[in-house]
N, C-alpha and C positions, 0 to 999 in steps of 0.2 A: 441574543447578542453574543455569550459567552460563546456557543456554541458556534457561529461564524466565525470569532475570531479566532479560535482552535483550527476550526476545516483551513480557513484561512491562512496560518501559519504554517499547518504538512502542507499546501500546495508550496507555499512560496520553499518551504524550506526543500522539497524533492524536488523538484525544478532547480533548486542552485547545487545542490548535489549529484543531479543527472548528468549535466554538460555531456562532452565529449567522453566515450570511455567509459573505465566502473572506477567510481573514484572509492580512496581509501582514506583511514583519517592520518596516514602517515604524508597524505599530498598524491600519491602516487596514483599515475596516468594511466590508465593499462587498456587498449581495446579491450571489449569484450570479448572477442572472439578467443585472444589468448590464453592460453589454457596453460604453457607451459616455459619455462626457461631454460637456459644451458649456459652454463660457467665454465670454459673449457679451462684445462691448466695455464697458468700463466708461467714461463719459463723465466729464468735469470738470465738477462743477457749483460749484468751491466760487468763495467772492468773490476768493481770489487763485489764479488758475493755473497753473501749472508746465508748462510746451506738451510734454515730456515724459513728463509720471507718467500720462497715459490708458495709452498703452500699454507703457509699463512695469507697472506694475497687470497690465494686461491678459494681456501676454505672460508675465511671470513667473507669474501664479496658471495660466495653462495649462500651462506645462512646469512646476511643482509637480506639477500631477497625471498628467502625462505619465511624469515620473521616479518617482515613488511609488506609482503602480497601475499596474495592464495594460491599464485603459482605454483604448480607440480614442478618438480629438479628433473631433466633428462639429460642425457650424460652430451650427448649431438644434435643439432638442428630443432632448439626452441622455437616457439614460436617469438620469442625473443634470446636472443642469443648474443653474449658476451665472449671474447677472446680478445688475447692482447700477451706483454710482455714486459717484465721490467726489467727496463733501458738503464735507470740511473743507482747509485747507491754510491754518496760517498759523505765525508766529514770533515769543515772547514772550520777553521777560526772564525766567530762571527763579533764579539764585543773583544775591545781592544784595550788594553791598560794603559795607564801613565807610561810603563817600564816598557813597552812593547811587547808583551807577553798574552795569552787570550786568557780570556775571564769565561765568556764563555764559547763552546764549541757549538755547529749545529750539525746534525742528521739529516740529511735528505734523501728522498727515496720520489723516482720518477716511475710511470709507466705508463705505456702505450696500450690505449682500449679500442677496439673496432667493436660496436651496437651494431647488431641488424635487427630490425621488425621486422617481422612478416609481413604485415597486415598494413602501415604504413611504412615504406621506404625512404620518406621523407623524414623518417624520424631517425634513421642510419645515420653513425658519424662515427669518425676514427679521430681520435683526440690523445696527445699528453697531458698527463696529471702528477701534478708536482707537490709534496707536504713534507714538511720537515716537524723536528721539534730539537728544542735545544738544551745542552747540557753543562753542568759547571765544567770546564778547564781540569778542577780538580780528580774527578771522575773517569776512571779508565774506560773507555768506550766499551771494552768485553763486558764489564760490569752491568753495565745501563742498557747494554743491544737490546735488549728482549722485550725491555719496558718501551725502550722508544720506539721499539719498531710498532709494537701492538698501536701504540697510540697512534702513529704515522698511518698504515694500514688500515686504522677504524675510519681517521680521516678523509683518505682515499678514498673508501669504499661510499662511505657516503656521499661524496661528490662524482662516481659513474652514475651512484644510482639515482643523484637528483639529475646527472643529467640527461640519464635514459628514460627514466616515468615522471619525473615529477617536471611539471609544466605550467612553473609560477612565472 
């Protein structure tokens, strides 16, 4: 009886982790046939730049998929492949006082992603992705860049990559 109910269990349980794809415990979708990605530079195109966030951008969405798939890095033509650009980067007042003065400020940072698959085409899309975070008023923005950006960028990154592999 023990004994069925064990066989019992790896069937059902390798059957819901087969689906579509090789799945991983990060969520992540991947044919199997892919073998490899590509994280092309992502360029500054926005009107204020940060000499920084290219490749922070850039580096961080590669080790995202470095660390979360078994995917090999190639420099052109993955078998899934990433490029794109950021479009936005600037900083508003976002919480307003009694006096009309901001309490607090926010950061925002956009970019533009085009995904191709190889293997499915269907899974291609070019999308803006938009994350801020926000900062006291009191706080000189050069001070904070670096912390906010990391945090912006981590955010980012994770929402190409649930929208490229992962297929909840």
């Amino acid at each position: 009886m023990r004994k069925t109910y064990t066989l019992l269990l790896i069937v059902v349980a390798a059957l819901f982790l087969s689906g579509c794809g090789v799945y991983s415990f990060t969520g992540a979708s991947i044919p199997p046939e892919a073998k490899t990605v590509s994280v092309r530079y992502f360029p500054n195109n926005a009107n204020l730049v940060y000499p920084m966030l290219s490749n922070e951008m850039t580096n961080t969405l590669r080790d995202y998929f470095m660390n979360q798939t078994s995917l090999s890095e190639v420099e052109n033509d993955g078998d899934l492949a990433i490029e794109g650009e950021i479009t936005g980067y600037a900083t508003a007042p976002t919480a307003i006082t009694g006096d009309h003065t901001a309490a607090l400020n926010r950061l925002t940072i956009t970019v533009n992603v085009r995904f191709f698959n190889r293997f499915d085409e269907s899974k291609n899309f070019e999308q803006t992705f938009t994350q801020f975070e926000d900062y006291s008023s009191s706080q000189d923005l050069n001070a904070v860049q670096e912390t906010l950006c990391s945090s912006i960028v981590a955010k980012l990154c994770e929402d190409i990559f649930n929208k490229a592999v992962v297929n909840w």
